[in-house]
C-alpha positions in Angstrom: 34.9 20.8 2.7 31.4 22.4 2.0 29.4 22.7 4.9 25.8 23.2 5.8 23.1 23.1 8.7 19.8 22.3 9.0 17.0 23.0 11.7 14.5 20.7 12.1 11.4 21.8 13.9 8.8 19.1 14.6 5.8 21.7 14.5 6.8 22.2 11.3 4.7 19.8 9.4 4.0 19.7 5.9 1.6 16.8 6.0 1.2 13.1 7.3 3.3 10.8 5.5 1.4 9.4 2.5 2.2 5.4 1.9 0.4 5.6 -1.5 4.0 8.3 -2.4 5.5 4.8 -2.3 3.5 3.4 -5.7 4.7 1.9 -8.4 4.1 1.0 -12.0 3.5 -2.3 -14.0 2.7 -1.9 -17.4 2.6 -4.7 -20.5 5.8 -3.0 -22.1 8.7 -5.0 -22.8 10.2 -7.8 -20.1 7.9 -6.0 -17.2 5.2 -8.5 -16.8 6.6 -11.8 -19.3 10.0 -12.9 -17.5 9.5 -9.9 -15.2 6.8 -10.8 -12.8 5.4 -13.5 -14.8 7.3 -16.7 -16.0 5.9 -20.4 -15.4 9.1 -22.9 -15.4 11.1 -20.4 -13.3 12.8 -22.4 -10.4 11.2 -19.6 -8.3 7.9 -19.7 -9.7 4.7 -20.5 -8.0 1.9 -22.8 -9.1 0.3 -19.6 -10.6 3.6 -19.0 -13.2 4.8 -15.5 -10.9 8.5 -15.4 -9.9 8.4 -15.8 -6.6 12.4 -14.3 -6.0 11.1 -11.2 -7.6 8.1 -11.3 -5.3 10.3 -11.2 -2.2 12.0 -8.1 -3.7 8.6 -6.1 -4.5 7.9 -7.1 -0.7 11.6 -5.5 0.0 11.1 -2.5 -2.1 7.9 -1.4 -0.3 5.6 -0.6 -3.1 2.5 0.7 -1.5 0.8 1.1 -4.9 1.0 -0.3 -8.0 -0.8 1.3 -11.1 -1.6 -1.5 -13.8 -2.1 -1.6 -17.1 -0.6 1.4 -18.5 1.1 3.3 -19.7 0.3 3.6 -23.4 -0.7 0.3 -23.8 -3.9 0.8 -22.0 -5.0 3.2 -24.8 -5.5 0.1 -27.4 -6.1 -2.3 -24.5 -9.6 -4.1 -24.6 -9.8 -5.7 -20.9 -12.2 -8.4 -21.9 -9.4 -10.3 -23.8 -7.4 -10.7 -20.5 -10.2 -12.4 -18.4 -11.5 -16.2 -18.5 -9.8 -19.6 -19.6 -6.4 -18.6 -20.4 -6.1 -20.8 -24.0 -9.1 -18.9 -25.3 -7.6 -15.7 -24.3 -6.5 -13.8 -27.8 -2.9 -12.5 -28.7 -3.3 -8.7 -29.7 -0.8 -6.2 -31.4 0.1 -3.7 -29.1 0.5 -0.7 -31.3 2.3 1.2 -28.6 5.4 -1.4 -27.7 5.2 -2.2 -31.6 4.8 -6.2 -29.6 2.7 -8.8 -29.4 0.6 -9.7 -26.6 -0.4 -12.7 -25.4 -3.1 -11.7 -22.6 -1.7 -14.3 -20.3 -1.7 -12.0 -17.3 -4.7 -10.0 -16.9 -6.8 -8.4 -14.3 -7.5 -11.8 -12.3 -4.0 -13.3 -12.3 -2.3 -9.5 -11.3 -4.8 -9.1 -8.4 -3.8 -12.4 -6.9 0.4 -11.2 -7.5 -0.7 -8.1 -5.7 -2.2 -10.6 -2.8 1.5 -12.0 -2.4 3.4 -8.1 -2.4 0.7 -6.5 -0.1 0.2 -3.8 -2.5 -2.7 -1.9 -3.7 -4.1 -2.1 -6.9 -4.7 1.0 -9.3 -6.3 0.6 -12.4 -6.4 1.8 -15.9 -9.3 2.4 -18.2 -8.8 3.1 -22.1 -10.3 6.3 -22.9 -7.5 6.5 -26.3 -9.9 4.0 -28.1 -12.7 3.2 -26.0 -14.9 5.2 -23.7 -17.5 5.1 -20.7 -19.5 1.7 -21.2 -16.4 -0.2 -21.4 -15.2 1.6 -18.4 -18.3 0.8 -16.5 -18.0 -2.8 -17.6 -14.7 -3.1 -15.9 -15.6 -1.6 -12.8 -18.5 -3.6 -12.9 -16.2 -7.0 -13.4 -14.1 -5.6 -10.8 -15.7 -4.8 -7.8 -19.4 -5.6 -7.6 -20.1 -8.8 -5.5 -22.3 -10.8 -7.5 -25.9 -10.7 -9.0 -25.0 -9.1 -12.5 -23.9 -10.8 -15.6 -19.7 -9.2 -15.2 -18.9 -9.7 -11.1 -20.6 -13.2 -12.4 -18.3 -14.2 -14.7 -15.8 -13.1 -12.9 -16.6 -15.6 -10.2 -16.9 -17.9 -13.0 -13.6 -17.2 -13.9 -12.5 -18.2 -10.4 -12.1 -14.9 -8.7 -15.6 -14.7 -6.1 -14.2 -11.7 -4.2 -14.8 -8.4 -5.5 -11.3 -6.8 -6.8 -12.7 -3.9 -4.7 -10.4 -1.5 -6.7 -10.3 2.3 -5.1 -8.1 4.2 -7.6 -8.7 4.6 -11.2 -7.2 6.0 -13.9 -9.2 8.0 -16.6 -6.9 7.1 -19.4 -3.5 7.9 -20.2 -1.1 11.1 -21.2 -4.2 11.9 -24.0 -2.1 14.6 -24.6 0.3 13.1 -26.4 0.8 12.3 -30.1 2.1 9.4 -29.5 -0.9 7.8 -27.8 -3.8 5.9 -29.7 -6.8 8.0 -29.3 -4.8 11.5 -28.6 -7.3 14.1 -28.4 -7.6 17.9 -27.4 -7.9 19.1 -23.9 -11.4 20.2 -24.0 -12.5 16.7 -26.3 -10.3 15.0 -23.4 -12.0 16.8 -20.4 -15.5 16.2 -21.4 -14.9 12.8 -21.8 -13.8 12.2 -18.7 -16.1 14.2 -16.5 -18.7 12.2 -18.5 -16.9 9.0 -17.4 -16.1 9.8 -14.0 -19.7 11.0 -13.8 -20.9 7.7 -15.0 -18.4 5.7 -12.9 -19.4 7.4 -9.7 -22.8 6.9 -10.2 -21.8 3.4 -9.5 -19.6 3.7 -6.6 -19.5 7.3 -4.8 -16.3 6.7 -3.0 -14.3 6.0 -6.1 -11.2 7.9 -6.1 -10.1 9.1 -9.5 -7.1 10.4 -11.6 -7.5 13.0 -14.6 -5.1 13.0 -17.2 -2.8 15.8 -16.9 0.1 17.0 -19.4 2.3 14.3 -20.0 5.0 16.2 -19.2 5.9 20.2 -18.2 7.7 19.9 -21.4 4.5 20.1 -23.4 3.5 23.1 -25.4 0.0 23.4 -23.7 1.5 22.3 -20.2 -0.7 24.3 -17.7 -3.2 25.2 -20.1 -4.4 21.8 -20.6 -4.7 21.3 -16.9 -6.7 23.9 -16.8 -9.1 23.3 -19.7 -9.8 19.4 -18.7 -10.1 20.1 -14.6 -12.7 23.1 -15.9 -14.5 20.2 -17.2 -13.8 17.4 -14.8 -13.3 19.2 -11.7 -16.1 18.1 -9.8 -16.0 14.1 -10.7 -12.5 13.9 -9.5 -10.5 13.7 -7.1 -6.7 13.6 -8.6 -4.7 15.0 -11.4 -1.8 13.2 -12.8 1.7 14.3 -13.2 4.4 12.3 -15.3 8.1 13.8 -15.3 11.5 11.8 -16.1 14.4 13.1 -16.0 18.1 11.8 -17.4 21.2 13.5 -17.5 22.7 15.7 -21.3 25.3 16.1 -23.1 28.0 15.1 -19.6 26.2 17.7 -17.7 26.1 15.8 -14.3 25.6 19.0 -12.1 22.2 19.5 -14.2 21.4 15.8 -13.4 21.8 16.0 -9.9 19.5 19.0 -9.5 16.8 17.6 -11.5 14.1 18.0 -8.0 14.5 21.5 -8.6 12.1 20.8 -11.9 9.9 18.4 -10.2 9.2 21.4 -7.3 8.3 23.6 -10.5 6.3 21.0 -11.9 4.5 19.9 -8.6 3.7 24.2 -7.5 2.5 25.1 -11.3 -0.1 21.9 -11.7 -1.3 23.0 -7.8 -1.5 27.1 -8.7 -3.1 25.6 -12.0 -5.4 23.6 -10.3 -6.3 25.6 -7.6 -7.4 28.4 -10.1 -9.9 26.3 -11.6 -11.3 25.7 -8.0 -11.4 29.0 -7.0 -13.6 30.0 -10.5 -15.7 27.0 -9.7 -16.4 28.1 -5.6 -15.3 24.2 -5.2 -14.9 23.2 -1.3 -12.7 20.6 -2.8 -9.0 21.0 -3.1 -7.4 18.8 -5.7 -5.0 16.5 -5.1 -2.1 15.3 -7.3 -1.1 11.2 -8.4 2.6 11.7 -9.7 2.1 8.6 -11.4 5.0 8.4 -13.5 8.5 9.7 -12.7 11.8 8.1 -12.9 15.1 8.8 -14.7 14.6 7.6 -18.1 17.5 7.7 -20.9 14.4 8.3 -23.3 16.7 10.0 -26.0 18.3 6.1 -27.0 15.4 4.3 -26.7 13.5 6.2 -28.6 15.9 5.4 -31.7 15.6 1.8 -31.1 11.6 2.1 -30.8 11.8 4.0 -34.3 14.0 1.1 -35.9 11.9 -1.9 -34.4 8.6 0.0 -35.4 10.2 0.1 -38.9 10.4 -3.9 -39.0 8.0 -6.2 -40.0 8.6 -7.9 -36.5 6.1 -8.0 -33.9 7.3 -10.1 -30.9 5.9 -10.8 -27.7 7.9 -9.3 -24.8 11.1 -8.0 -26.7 13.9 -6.0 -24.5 12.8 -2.7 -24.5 14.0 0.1 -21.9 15.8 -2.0 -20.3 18.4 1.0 -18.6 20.9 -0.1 -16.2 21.3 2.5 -13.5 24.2 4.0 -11.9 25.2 5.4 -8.3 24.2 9.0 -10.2 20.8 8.1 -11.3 20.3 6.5 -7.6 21.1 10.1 -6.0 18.6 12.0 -8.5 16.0 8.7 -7.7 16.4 9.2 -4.0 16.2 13.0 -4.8 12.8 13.2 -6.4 11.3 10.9 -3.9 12.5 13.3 -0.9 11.0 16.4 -3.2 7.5 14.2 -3.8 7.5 13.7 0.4 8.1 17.5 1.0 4.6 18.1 -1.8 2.9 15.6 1.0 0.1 18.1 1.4 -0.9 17.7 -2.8 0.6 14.6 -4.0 -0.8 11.7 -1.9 -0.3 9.3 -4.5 2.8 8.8 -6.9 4.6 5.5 -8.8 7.5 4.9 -9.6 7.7 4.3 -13.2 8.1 1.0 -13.8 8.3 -1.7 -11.3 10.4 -5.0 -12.9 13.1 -4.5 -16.3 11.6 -1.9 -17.9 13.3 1.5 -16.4 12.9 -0.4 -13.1 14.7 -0.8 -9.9 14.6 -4.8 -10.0 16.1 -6.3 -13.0 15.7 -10.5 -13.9 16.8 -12.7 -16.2 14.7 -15.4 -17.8 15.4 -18.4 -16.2 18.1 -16.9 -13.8 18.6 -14.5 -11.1 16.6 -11.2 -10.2 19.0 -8.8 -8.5 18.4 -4.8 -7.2 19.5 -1.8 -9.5 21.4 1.1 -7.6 17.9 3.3 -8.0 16.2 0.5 -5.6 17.6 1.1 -2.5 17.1 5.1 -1.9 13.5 4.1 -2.6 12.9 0.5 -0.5 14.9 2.5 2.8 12.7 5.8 2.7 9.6 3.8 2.3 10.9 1.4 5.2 12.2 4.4 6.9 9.4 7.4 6.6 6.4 7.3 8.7 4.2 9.8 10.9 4.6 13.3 9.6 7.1 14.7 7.1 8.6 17.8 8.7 9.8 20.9 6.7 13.2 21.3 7.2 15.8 25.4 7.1 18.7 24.1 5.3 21.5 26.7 5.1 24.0 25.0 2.2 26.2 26.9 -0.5 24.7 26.5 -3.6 26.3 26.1 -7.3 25.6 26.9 -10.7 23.5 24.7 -13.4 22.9 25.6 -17.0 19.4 23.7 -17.1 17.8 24.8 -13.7 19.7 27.9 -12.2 21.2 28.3 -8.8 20.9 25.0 -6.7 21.7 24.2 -3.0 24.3 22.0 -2.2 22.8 20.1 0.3 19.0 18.9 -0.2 17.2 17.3 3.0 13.8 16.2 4.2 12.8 14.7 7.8 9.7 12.7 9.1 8.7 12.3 13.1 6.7 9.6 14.3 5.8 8.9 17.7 9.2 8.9 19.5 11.0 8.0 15.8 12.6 9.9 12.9 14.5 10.1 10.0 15.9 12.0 7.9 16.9 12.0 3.9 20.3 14.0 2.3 21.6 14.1 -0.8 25.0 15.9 -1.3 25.0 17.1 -4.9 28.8 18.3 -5.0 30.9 16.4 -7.8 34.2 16.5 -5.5 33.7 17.2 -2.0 32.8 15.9 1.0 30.2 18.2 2.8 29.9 18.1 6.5 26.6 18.6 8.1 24.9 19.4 10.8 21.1 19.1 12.1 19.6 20.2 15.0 17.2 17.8 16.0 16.6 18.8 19.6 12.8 19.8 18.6 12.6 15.9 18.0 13.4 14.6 21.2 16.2 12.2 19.5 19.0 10.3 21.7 20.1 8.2 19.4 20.5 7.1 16.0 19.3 3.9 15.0 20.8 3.4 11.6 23.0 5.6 9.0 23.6 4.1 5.7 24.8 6.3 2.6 24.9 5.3 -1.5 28.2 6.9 -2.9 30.7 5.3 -4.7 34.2 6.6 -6.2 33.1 5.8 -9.6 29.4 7.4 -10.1 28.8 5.6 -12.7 29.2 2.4 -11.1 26.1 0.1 -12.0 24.6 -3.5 -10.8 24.3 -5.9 -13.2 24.0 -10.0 -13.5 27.9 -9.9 -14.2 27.8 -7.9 -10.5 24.4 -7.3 -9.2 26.0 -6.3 -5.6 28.4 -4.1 -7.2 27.2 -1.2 -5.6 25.4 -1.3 -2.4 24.5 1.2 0.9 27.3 1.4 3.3 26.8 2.4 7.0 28.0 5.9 7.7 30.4 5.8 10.2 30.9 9.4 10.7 27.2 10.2 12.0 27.3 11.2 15.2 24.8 12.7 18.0 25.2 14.8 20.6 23.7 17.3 22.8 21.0 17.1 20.2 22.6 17.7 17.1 23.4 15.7 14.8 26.9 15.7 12.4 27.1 14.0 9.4 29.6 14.0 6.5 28.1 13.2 3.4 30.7 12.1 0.5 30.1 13.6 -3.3 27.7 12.6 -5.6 25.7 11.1 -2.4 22.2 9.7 -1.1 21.6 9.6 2.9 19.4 8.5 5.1 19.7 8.2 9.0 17.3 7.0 11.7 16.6 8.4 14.9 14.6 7.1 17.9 
């Protein structure tokens, strides 16, 4: 039995606990929106056509954030066709989805869902095939009170509260050939300094995300930071990071380690970053909106994107990305969100990419059930679970060999305290043992543990689906125990953890 310890010292903290780390992601792709969120005639629905079942399970999850349109789509997007009397609204080819779209669900109709799910809205503006007066024109529909010809129609349209949007996003992944509009770095950068320029000179307290690499992947990852935030350094206020991750070729112990990536990802956009502030004598220290990351088996869709782009078929909301996750993808999920809690200091903001079918943790079927994927619960129990500060914790695991990312510990941990709480988040990446661990957590003041519930399951491929949408679940831990201020806990392979403390 592998065994490891971990100290946990409450004075040593990384960084408040960010809610905005628990975002998410809706974009018009595939099922996401239409018979995702959307679908008037379901027996759940509300006057307003949104499932209401899946409602109750956004609630559940505990998505702080949730970034809206896009994705690629927002790169051919043209707002205006998704605002006013719904029958004069146009249907549009979405040259990204290779779909149809209807422009049932726009601005308007997704700030009222967000009204039901408590969540915050961030917000999208093309900069693939469009530029700064359109992006003024949505801010201005979006959050001025009245008196000018857009936050009038929009009252027009029924909506007299200012949308009162915070975060926006200056495009989307314009690094990447696949994405209408792709463009250089240094075309990219000026174009959005000149944006956010323009969009601050509206609204000074506008928080908002540069484009950066699509992934560390890319040829000119790094350099491409570097070149746009020389540009755009001093309009904004976030960088963006997009990273998904999916296990090759049967090589689970790869899979599992996949954080180890993100943590090189997360320090080289930060180094990056903080170079270009430095050169500039900036007071400001960027922060980073890891607005995309999930595991994503993008190797198979891909394939079927290729075939249905090479039909004559455009359809409005086809099955596309649709993955159904197992009990391993739910250990790498719970994984990256512990690593994106221990960056708490740079990444304030990240979203889970995507929210509802498309490589989401809630799945639904038109006209029956919505049920939770494995990946939902690591996520909907840290962000019930985490609060107050996220503490840096000395973990002292054995550590095996992968062939994509090196050496890799064992055991991978992370602990908040708040206020007389605390919890604290394990993954066991062994493929056959049980590991037994312990944690002192006298520094914490801790007496008892509220709650110990761990995601394993014999088969690690196990999955939920409508067949069996409970078929796997979290299981109380039995074997956590506390005592004398240290807490023991045995964490069964191929594992996700969390325990409470109070």
């Amino acid at each position: 039995m592998p065994r490891a310890h971990i100290e946990l010292d409450k004075s040593a903290v990384i960084a408040p606990v960010q809610r905005r780390t628990f975002g998410a992601f809706v974009e018009h792709l595939g099922r996401c929106v239409y018979t995702g969120l959307y679908e008037p005639g379901h027996p759940s629905a509300n006057s307003g056509g949104f499932r209401m079942d899946v409602v109750e399970l956004v609630r559940e999850l505990g998505a702080a954030t949730i970034r809206y349109p896009g994705g690629n789509f927002v790169s051919g997007f043209r707002w205006e066709d998704s605002v006013g009397p719904r029958e004069a609204r146009p249907v549009r080819r979405d040259l990204a989805w290779h779909s149809l779209e209807s422009n049932q669900v726009g601005l308007d109709e997704f700030a009222r869902w967000l009204r039901l799910t408590g969540s915050e809205l961030m917000l999208a503006v093309n900069l693939g095939t469009r530029g700064i007066l359109p992006a003024l024109d949505l801010l201005e529909y979006a959050n001025h009170p009245s008196g000018t010809a857009l936050s009038d129609l929009r009252i027009a349209n029924g909506t007299p509260q200012p949308h009162n949007v915070r975060m926006w996003c200056l495009g989307n992944e314009m690094d990447g050939p696949w994405q209408e509009g792709f463009m250089t770095a240094d075309d990219y950068g000026k174009l959005a300094a000149r944006t956010a320029a323009a969009m601050k000179m509206a609204d000074k307290d506008l928080e908002l995300v540069v484009c950066g690499s699509s992934g560390s992947g890319m040829p000119t990852f790094g350099d491409w930071e570097r070149t746009v935030l020389e540009h755009s350094y001093e309009h904004v206020d976030y960088v963006s990071c997009h990273a998904y991750y999916q296990e090759f070729d049967g090589d689970l112990g790869s899979f599992l380690a996949s954080a180890l990536d993100m943590d090189y990802f997360i320090d080289t956009v930060v180094v990056t970053a903080d170079h270009v502030g430095h050169k500039k004598r900036s007071k400001k220290k960027m922060q980073l909106s890891f607005d995309e990351w999930n595991v994503w088996y993008l190797k198979e869709h891909q394939e079927r994107q290729e075939t249905a782009e090479a039909s004559a078929e455009w359809c409005y909301a086809p099955r596309l990305l649709e993955d159904v996750y197992s009990v391993a993808d739910a250990v790498v999920v719970g994984n990256l969100l512990m690593t994106l809690l221990k960056h708490s200091d740079r990444v304030t903001s990240a979203s889970l990419a995507q929210l509802v079918n498309v490589i989401a943790p809630i799945m639904t079927e038109p006209g029956g059930p919505a049920w939770r994927q494995t990946t939902f619960f690591p996520f909907s129990i840290t962000s019930r679970l985490a609060s107050g500060e996220v503490i840096r914790p000395v973990i002292e695991a054995p550590a095996y060999h992968t062939a994509r990312h090196g050496e890799a510990p064992v055991i991978d941990a992370v602990a908040t305290a708040d206020d007389g709480r605390a919890a604290v988040f394990l993954v066991n990446r062994d493929l056959r043992e049980t590991a037994q661990v312990t944690i002192d957590v006298r520094s914490l003041g801790s007496t008892r543990i509220t709650e110990a519930v761990t995601l394993a399951d014999a088969d690690v491929y196990a999955k939920n689906t409508l067949a069996e949408p409970d078929r796997v679940t979290p299981a109380t831990n039995a074997s956590a125990a506390l005592a004398n201020g240290v807490l023991t806990i045995e964490l069964p392979p191929v594992s996700w953890t969390a325990a409470a403390l109070s």
